[in-house]
C-alpha angles and dihedrals in degrees: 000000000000105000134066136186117203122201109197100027101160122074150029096321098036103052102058091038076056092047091053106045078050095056081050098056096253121152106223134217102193120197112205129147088236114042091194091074088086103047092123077068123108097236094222089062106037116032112196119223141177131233148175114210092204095048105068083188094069086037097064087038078061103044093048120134084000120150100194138350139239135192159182107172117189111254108254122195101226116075092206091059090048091048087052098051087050104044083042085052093047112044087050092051092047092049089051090060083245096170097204148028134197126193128194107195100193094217141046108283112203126219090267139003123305104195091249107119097217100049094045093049092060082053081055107060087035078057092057101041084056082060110042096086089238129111100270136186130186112217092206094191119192123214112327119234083211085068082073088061084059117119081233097058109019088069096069097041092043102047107017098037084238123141084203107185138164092234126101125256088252108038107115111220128190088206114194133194125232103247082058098051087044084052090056098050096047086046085052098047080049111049109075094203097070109076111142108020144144106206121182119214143196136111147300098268131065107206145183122207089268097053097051092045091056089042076059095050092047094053106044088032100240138087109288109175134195129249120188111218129211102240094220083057091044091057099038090053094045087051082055099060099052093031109035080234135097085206115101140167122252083222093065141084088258092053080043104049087051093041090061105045079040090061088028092065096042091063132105123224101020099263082204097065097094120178095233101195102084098055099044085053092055097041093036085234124167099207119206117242120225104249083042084057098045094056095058090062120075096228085180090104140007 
């Protein structure tokens, strides 16, 4: 397997999924709306591409001569529309002769549907790539690290020494960061014996608020304390930063972004706490620990 085609290539979940196939030797096609995004490329590893997920023409011109494919797709808030983009995906991939396909679903994916559009529409593309007749593996990622760099959570952390988060005081979360979930889907694409897999991911700590806050304190070497958000205020604050308004849709990443922790926090036990060995036994993966993460961000500004 030497080439790879990445969907969803810009970004922070497809840079460093691009920075890692390239470590491994991997020649990338990647698929972007805008193929100068990856101009600090060296054109002979990473071809830039355009496509249209809703146009499986320009999805076979895509998969052409690909070996596997790779991908982060947006959350949309309509389940139809996710089902089309991965049977779309898919088809064309399987008509291109593409011999395997890694998803990396951003966020925790349950046993069956939940009602809520974003979640089963994830469900719904799994549900294409199991029948797609390729080798096939589901990334099922838990809550990013990389969500605390974010100009709506660093801020707080940043100017007022508080870990603010839309989790309750007692939600258990296996938080990973990005490189590690990029390390997981090359090792994926790698390792022949996985071909039809669900695997869940996160990292190598299950924490609480409180935990994470003094994993802050310990690391940049101050009080950082923890501040349980409502999820429905989360979301309205963070619609205000974008928007100007603390009105938001329920169709939108912002409902969306509420409707999960809501459902998050009503859970027991916490769906996000992950026993991580197993997996990094299978994959021979070395996971980053959370104070390890946080010093290798500079927390002194926004």
């Amino acid at each position: 397997m030497n080439k790879i085609l990445v969907y969803g290539a810009t970004g922070d979940q497809g840079l460093p999924l691009i920075d890692e196939l390239l470590k491994h030797g991997y020649k990338v096609r990647a698929a972007s709306r805008n193929p100068d995004d990856f101009n600090a490329y060296d054109s002979s590893d990473v071809e830039p591409v355009k496509a249209d997920l809703f146009d499986i023409e320009s999805l076979r011109a895509v998969s052409k001569d690909i070996d596997g494919i790779a991908m982060n797709l947006p959350f949309v808030f309509d389940k139809k529309i996710a089902q089309e983009w991965g049977e779309n995906i898919t088809k064309a991939a399987a008509d291109e002769g593409v011999k395997k396909i890694v998803f990396n679903t951003s966020c925790y994916v349950a046993p069956k549907d939940n009602g809520l559009e974003a979640h089963d529409g994830r469900r719904a593309i799994e549900k294409a790539m199991e029948d797609s007749g390729m080798d096939y593996v589901v990334i099922r990622s838990m809550v990013f690290m990389d969500n605390l760099t974010r100009f709506w959570s660093k801020p707080s952390i940043t100017n007022n020494d508080t870990f603010a988060y839309p989790c309750s005081s007692d939600l258990k979360i296996s938080w990973v960061c990005l490189n590690d979930v990029a390390k997981f889907m090359v090792a994926s694409l790698s390792n022949s014996t996985i071909k039809a897999d669900k695997i869940y991911v996160g990292g190598p700590e299950i924490l609480l608020g409180d935990e994470v806050a003094e994993r802050f304190s310990r690391a940049l070497n101050r009080e950082i304390k923890f501040k349980s958000l409502d999820p429905k205020n989360f979301a309205g604050a963070m619609s205000k930063l974008v928007t100007g308004s603390e009105e938001y849709e329920d169709v939108s990443i912002y409902g969306g972004m509420a409707a999960f922790y809501t459902w998050y926090n009503e859970q027991n036990p916490s769906p996000l706490a992950i026993d991580m060995e197993p997996a990094y036994k299978l994959l021979n993966i070395t996971p980053t620990y959370f104070e390890d993460w946080i010093k290798q961000h500079d927390w002194s500004k926004v």
